[in-house]
C-alpha positions in Angstrom: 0.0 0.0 0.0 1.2 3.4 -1.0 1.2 6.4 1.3 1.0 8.6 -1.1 0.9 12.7 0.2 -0.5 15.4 -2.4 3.0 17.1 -3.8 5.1 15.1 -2.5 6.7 11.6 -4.6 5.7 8.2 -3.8 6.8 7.6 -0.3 7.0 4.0 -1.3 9.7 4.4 -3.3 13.0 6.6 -3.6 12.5 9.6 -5.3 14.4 10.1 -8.6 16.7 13.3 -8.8 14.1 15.3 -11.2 11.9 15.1 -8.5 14.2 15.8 -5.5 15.0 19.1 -8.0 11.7 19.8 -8.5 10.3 19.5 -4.4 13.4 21.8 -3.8 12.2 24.2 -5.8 8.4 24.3 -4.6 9.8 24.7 -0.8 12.0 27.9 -2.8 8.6 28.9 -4.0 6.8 28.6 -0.6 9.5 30.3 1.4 10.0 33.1 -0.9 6.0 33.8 -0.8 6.3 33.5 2.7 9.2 36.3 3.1 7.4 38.5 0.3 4.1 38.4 2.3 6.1 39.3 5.4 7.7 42.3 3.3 4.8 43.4 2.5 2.8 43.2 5.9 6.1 45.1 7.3 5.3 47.8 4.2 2.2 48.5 5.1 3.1 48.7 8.7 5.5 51.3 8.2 3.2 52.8 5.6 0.3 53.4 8.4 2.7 54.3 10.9 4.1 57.6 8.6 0.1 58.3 7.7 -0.3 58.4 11.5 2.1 60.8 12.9 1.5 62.8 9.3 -2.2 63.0 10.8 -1.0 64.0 14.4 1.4 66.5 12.7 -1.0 68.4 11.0 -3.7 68.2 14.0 -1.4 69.9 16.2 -0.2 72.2 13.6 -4.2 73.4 12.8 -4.8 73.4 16.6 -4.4 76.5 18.3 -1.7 77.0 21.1 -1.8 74.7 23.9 -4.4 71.9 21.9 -7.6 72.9 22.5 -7.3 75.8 25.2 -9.5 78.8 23.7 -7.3 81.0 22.3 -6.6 84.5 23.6 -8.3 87.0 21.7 -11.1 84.7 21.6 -11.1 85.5 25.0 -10.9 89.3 25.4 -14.1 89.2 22.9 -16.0 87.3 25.4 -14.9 88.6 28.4 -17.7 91.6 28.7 -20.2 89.2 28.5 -18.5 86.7 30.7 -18.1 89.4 33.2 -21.9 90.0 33.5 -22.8 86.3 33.4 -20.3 84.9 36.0 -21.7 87.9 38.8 -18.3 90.2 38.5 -18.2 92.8 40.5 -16.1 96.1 38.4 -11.9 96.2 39.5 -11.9 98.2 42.4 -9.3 100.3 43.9 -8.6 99.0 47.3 -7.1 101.4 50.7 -4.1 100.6 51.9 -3.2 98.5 54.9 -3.7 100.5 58.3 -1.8 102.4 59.3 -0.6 102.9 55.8 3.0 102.9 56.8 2.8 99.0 56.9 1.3 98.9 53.4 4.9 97.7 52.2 6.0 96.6 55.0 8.4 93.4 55.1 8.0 90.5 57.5 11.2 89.4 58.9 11.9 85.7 59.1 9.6 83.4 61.0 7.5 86.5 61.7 4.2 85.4 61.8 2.1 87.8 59.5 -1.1 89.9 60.8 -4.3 87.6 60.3 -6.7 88.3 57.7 -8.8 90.3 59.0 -6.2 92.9 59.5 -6.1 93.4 55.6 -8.2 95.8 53.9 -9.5 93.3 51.4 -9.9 89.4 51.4 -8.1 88.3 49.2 -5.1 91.0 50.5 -4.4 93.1 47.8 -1.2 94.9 49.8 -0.3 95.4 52.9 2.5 93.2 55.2 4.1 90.6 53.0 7.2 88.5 53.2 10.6 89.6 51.9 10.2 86.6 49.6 7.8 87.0 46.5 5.9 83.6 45.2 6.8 82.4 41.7 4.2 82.7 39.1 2.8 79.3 38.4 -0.3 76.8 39.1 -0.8 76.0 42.8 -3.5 72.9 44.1 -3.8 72.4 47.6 -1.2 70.4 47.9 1.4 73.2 47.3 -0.7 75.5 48.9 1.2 79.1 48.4 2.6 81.2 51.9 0.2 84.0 51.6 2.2 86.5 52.8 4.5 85.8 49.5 2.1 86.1 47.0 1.5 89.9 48.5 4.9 90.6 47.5 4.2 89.5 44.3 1.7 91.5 43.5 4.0 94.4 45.1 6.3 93.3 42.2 3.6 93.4 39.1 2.1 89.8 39.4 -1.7 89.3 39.3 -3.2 86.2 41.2 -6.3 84.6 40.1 -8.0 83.1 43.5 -10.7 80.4 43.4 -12.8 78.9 45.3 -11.5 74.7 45.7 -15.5 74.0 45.8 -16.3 76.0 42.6 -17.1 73.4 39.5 -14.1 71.3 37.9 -14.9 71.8 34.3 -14.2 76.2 35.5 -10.8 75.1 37.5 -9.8 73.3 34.8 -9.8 75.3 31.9 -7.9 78.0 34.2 -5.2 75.3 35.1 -5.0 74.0 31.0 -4.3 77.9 29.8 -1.9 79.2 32.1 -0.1 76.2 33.3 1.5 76.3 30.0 5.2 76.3 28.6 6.3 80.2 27.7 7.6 79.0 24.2 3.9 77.6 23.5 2.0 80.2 24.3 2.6 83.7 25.7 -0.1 84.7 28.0 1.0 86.2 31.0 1.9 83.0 32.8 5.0 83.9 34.0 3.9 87.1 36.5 0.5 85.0 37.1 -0.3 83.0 40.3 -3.0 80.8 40.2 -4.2 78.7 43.7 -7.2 77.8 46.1 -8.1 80.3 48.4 -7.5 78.0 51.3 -6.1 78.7 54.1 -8.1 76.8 57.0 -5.7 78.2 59.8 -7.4 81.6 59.6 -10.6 82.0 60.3 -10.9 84.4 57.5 -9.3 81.9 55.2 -11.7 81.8 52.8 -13.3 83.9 50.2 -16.2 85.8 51.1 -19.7 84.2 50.8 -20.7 84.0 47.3 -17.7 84.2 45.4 -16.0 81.7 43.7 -13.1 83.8 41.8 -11.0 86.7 43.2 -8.7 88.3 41.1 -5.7 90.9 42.3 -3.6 93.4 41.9 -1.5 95.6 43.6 -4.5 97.6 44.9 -7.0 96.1 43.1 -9.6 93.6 43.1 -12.2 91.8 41.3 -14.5 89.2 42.4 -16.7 87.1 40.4 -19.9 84.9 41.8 -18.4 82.1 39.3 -14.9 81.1 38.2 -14.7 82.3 34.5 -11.1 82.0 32.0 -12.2 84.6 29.9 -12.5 87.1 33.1 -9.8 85.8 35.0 -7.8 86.7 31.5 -8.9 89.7 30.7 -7.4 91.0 34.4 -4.4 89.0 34.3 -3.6 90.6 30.7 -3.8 94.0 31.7 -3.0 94.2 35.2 0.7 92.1 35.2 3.6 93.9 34.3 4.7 93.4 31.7 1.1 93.1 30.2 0.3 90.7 27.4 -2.1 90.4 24.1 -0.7 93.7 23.5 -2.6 96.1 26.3 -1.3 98.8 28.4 -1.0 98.5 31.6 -3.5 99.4 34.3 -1.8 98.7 37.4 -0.3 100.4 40.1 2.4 98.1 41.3 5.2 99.7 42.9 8.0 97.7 41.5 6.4 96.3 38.2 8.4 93.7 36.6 10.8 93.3 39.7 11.6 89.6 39.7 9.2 87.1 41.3 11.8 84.2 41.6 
């Protein structure tokens, strides 16, 4: 009986050397498809790959600065409106500390600053302040800023944008995604802008004032809005920090504007 296997010679018997030649040469045949199709599945591979980052490329080439942050004179065009919808009060010009001799005043170190109340304003918009100023930058509650540094910021040009930790996520957010950007991405401001919880459970005036979700400051002045709102917080920042940005003059009355903030 023959065991005969499809492509293969007669297993009963010894295969002539035509035949050896020619099953050589279909096992050729089947290993060269079998590279080819690997070839090609590499090909396309490398093919989908380029059309990929291509596609990435040009997305963040037709996004706007920082993805999809709203841009900044998208901003200033909404901000009127934004004002009256979010419950803003108008920028006030706040009195100095009392007695006014103290407005500037420096804390020594350790010296534990006068409490809240003391100040004029809550949020402080002068007044006693440490003889270090805060960096600009994003603060959470976890690096919770030494208020009596962020005073001297402001003493040096900065604005702060305040919030309530309670107010909605979605608001915090968008604050956090367009000024806790890179400098070479996108020049808003961020550098002379603090941005942090009003949070400061030791004091009993440690938080803002019922109703308000958004403070924003100055050297001297203050805003306060009944919601947290980029487009105001933006429009303050952008005119009140020296040096300004978007191209506006400045309205501020900072002592030392532009001094170094660290």
């Amino acid at each position: 009986m023959t065991n005969d296997v499809p492509g293969r010679p007669d297993q009963g018997k010894r295969p002539t050397k035509a035949e050896r030649k020619d099953q050589a040469r279909r096992e050729r045949e089947e290993l060269q498809q079998k590279l080819a199709s690997k070839k090609r599945a590499r090909r396309v591979g490398i093919v989908v790959g380029v059309l990929v980052l291509a596609a990435v490329i040009v997305g963040v080439t037709l996004l706007p600065s920082g993805g999809d942050v709203e841009g900044a004179d998208a901003l200033l065009g909404r901000a009127a409106a934004a004002a009256e919808q979010s419950g803003c009060t108008d920028v006030t010009t706040t009195p100095p500390f009392d007695p006014e001799e103290n407005d500037r005043s420096h804390l020594s170190t350790g010296e534990v600053g006068p409490p809240l109340s003391a100040y004029p304003t809550i949020p402080p918009a002068s007044g006693p302040h440490a003889d270090v100023p805060l960096p600009a930058g994003v603060y959470d509650s976890l690096t919770l800023p030494q208020l009596y540094q962020t005073t001297h910021s402001l003493e040096h040009g900065a604005t702060i944008v305040w919030y309530d930790p309670s107010a909605p996520a979605d608001r915090i957010d968008q604050l956090i995604a367009f000024y806790d950007r890179r400098l070479q991405d996108a020049q808003v401001g961020q550098d002379r802008v603090i941005v942090a919880p009003f949070d400061f459970p030791d004091d009993p005036d440690g938080l803002l004032p019922e109703g308000t979700q958004m403070a924003l400051t100055a050297w001297h002045r203050l805003r306060t809005c009944a919601q947290v709102d980029l487009a105001v917080a933006f429009d303050f920042t952008s005119q009140y920090s020296f040096p300004t940005s978007a191209g506006r003059d400045y309205q501020g009355d900072a002592p030392e504007p532009g001094a170094s903030i660290g």
